[in-house]
Structure formats: C-alpha cells, structure tokens
N, C-alpha and C positions, 0 to 999 in steps of 0.2 A: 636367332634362327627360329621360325616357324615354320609347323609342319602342315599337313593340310591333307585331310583322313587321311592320314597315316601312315601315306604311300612312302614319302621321303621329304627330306627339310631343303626347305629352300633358303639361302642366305639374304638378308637382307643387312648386310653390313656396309651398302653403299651410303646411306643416308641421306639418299632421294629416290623419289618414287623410279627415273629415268635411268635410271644409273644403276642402280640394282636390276635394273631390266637387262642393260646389256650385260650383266654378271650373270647371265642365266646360262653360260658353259662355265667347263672348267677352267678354262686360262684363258689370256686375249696379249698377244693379237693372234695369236692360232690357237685354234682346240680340238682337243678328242674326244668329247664330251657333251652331249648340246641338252639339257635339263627341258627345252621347249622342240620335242622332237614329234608329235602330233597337237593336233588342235584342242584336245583334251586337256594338254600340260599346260596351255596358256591361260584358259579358264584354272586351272589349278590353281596357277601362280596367282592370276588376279584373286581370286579370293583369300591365300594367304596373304597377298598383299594389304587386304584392306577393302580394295576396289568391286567386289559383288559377294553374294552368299549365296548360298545352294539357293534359295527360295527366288532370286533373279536369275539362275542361271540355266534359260529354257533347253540350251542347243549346244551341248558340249562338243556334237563336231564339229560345227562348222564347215566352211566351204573352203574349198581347196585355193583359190583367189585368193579369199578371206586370211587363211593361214600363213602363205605366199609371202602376203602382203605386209602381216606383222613382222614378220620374219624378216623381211626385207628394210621393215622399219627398224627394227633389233640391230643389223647392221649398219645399217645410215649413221643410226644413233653412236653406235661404237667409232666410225669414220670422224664424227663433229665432234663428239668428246676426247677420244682417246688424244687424237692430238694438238686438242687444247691443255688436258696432262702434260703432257709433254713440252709444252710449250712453243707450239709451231701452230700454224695456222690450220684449222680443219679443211676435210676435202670440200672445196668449193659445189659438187654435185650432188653432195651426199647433204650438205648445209641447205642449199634449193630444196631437196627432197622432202625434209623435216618442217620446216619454215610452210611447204607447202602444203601439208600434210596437217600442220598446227590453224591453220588459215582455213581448210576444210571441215577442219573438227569449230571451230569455233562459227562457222557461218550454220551447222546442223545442229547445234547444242540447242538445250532447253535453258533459258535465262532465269534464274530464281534468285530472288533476295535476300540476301545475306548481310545481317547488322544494316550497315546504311548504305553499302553496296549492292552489284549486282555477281553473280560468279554463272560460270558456265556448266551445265549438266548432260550427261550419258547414258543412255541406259546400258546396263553393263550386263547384259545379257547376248551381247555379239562380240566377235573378233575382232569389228571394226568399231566398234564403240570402245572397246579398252585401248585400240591404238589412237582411237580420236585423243584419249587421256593422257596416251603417254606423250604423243608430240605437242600436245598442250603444254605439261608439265616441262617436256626437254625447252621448248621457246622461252617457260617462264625463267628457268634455271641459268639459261643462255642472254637474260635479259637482265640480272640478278646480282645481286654482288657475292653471292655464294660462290660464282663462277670461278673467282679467284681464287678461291681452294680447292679445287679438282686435282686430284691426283691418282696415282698409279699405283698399287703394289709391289713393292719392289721382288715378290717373289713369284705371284701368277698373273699378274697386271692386270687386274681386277681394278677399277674403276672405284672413286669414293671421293664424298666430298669430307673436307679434312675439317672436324669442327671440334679438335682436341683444343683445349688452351694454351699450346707454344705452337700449334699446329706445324707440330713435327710427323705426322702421320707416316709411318711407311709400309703398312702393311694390308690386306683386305682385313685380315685380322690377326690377334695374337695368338689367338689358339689354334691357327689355321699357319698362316706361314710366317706368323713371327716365330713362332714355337719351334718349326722346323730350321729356320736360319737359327736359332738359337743352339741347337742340337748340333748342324753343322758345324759352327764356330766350337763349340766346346769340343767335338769328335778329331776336330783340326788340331787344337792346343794337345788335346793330350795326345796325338799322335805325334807333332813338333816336340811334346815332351819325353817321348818313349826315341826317336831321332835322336837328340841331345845327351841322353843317356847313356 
C-alpha cells in the first residue's frame, strides 16, 4: 500500500499497473465505494502509482469528458478482465473499447529509445494521458503470458495477477481478506465446537 499526501492508501496488490486500476472501489463486480470519485482522485492515484509527480501535474481537475472517459475506461477494463478471471470469455464491446483506446494512445505517444528498442511515452500531466497508459498497459497484459494468471479474490473480487510460486493465490490480500475468511472459519469451529458440546 502506498499513500499519496496523506489523504488515504491506495492498494496496489493487483501486480499490474491495469489491474490495480480497476481495484480502485471497494469490491467488484458491485460496489459501495468508488476511491476515483472526482478527477482529483485519479491524478492521486497516478502518482502513487508511479505514473507522474506533483511537479508534472499541471491540472488536477480536469474536464468533465476527460473524467467520464477514464472512468468509463476503468469499467471496460474490469468487463475484459474480470471475466477472463473467471474464465469465460470477456464482453466483446467493452474488449473493442480498450483495444481501441490502446491504438489511440500509441498513434499520440512520444517514441523514445530505450536499451536497443523503442517504447511509447505520455505526458502525465492529463486525464487522458494516464488513460492513454492504462489501455496501453491492459493490451500489453492481454498480449502477455502473465494473462494466464489473472485472478479473482475469493473474498471482494478484486482482480490480481497471481505471481506466488504454487500460484495458489486466493486473495486481493492476506491482511485484507485472507485475514478475515480466516477469522470466519475459526469463529465457525468454535461455534461447531460450543454445538457439540
């Protein structure tokens, strides 16, 4: 977890840039909770992500469009992922949307040299510069052989790519709701054991 002046921690336990993006409410597939609720929160999150620092980030509110838009990415993303977790095929609409979205970002990037390639760049000072990022990142992800470890939480379905070594993953986290199915199951026993009794 990283916090980002000090307002509140953002989770980054999906371990990928895309993926931690759609972890940004509390549960999925519904929530009560949405951590990206103005255009402020999104510039937040990018910089604890990594992705800008205060000294790039000209325009913290951005445009109403502009907001709209990620947000609307945010969900797409969750539509192509979640139910490749699961293992069913992603919504074909929401799949177009990203793909299309990733295709945009890479015709407006700035090309810079990297080792003996080439990589894509952003200025990460807009709303739509950070989404250029993320559907870049989702198409890489979606291209990738990481993709075969995607999975789900088994307690808030929070998204994550599973890079344990039996890749038994079942949780967004242990101290989040492994702990709590934990506590469950023990609260279950001993109350089976006070029954028994």
């Amino acid at each position: 977890m990283t916090s980002y002046l000090g307002r509140r921690p953002f989770d980054f336990n999906g371990n990928h840039l895309a993926v931690d993006f759609t972890n940004t409410v509390n549960s999925r597939p519904e929530f009560t909770r949405d951590d990206l609720a103005v255009a402020s929160d999104v510039f937040e999150w990018a910089a604890a992500a990594g992705l800008s620092t205060d000294a790039e980030i000209v325009n913290r509110s951005g445009d109403v469009a502009a907001f709209d838009a990620i947000i609307e990415l945010r969900e797409d993303l969750y539509r192509v992922l979640g139910p490749i977790a699961a293992g069913v095929e992603p919504d074909p609409v929401a799949l177009s949307f990203v793909s299309g979205r990733a295709a945009a970002a890479l015709a407006s990037a700035d090309w810079v040299k990297v080792g003996s390639g080439l990589e894509p760049r952003w200025s990460a000072c807009s709303l739509e510069a950070i989404g250029h990022r993320l559907a870049d990142e989702a198409v890489s992800l979606l291209r990738g052989p990481a993709i075969a470890r995607l999975g789900a939480c088994a307690g808030c379905g929070w998204l994550f790519v599973d890079t344990s070594r039996a890749h038994a993953r079942r949780w967004c986290s242990m101290n989040a709701c492994g702990v709590r199915d934990k506590m469950r199951r023990y609260h279950r026993r001993q109350a089976d054991g006070v029954r028994q009794a």
